[in-house]
C-alpha positions in Angstrom: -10.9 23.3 2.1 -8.6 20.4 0.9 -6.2 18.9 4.1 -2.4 20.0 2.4 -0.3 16.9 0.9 3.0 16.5 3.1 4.2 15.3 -0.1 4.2 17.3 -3.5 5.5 15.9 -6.8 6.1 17.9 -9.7 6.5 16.4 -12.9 8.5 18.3 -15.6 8.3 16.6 -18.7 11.0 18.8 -20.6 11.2 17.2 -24.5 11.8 20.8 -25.9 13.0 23.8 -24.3 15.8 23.0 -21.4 16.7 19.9 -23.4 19.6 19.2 -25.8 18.4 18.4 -29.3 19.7 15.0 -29.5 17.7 14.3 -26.7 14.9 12.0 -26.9 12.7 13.7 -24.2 13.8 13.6 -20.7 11.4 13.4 -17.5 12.4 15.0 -14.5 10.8 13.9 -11.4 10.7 16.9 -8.7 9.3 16.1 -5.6 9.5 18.4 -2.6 8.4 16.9 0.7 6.0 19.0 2.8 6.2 21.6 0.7 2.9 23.8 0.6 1.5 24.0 -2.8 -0.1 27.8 -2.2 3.0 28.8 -0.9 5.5 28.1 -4.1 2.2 29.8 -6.3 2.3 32.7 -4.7 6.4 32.9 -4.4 6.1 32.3 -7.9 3.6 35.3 -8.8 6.0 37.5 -6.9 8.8 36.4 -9.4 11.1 35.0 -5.9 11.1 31.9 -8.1 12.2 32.1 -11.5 13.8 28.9 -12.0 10.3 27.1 -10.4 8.5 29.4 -12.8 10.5 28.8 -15.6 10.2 24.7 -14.9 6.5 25.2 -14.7 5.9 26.9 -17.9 8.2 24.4 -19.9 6.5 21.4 -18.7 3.7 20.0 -16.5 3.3 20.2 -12.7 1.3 19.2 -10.1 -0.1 17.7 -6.9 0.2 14.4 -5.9 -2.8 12.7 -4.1 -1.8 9.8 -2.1 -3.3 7.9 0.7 -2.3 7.4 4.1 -1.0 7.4 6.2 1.3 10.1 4.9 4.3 8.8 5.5 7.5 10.0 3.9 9.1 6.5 3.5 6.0 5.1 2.0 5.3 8.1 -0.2 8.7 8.5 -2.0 9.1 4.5 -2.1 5.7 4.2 -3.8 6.8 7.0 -6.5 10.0 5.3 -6.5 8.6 1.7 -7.6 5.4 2.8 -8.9 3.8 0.0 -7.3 1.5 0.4 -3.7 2.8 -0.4 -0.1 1.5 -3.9 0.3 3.6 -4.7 -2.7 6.7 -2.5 -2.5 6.8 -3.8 1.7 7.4 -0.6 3.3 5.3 1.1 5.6 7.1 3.2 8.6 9.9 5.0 8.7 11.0 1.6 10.8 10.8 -1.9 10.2 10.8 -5.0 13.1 14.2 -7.2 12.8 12.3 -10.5 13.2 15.0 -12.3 14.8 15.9 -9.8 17.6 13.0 -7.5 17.7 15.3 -4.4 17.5 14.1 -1.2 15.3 15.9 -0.6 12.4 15.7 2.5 10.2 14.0 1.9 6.5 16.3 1.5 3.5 15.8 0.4 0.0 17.1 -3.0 0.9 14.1 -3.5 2.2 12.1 -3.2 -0.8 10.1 -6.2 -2.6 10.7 -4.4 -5.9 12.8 -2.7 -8.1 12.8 1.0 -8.5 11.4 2.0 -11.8 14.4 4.1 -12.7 16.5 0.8 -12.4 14.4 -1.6 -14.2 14.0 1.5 -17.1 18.0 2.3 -17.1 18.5 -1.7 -17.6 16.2 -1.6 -20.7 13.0 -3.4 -19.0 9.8 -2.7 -17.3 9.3 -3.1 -13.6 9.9 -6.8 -12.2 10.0 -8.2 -8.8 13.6 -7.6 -7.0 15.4 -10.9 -7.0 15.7 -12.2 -3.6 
């Protein structure tokens, strides 16, 4: 039996049915962290979630595979970047301040690259965050 993700990503691509027609097909990006997978299917079978049901039959799901250590920080930066932890530069839910040693929570600020949903809204493809 397959270890559970913590991490599960749904992808709704929704060109048609929730869309407005002058739309040029959307992607939604649903990701529900340490959600089990068997858990929303069988919710879903017993109708408790029409709207997830609904989402699911208008577009495509299903589960991410990732590596680990299965870090939430890592996880949603790597789907937020598209681009690996030793490029995107974070890897904990902490990072080291090198000039005092102190723990500091993660942020985005921290990133070596853009999110993809930036770089996309500006018109471009994904660069490297200006520093």
């Amino acid at each position: 039996m397959r270890r559970p993700l913590l991490v599960i990503a749904f992808t709704l691509v929704l060109a048609g049915g929730c869309s407005r027609r002058d739309d040029r097909g959307r992607v939604i990006v649903l990701g529900l962290d340490g959600m089990e997978p068997s858990v929303v299917d069988q919710l879903i079978d017993e109708g408790a979630l029409p709207n997830f049901k609904r989402l699911c039959d208008g577009g495509t799901s299903g589960l991410l595979r990732s590596s680990k250590p299965l870090l939430s920080p890592i996880i949603w930066t790597t789907i937020a970047t598209g681009k690996p932890p030793d490029a995107h530069g974070i890897g904990h839910f902490v990072a080291t301040n090198p000039r005092t040693g102190a723990q500091l929570p993660v942020t985005s600020a921290m990133r070596r690259v853009n999110a993809l949903v930036g770089d996309v809204a500006r018109g471009g493809g994904a660069r490297r965050r200006r520093e």
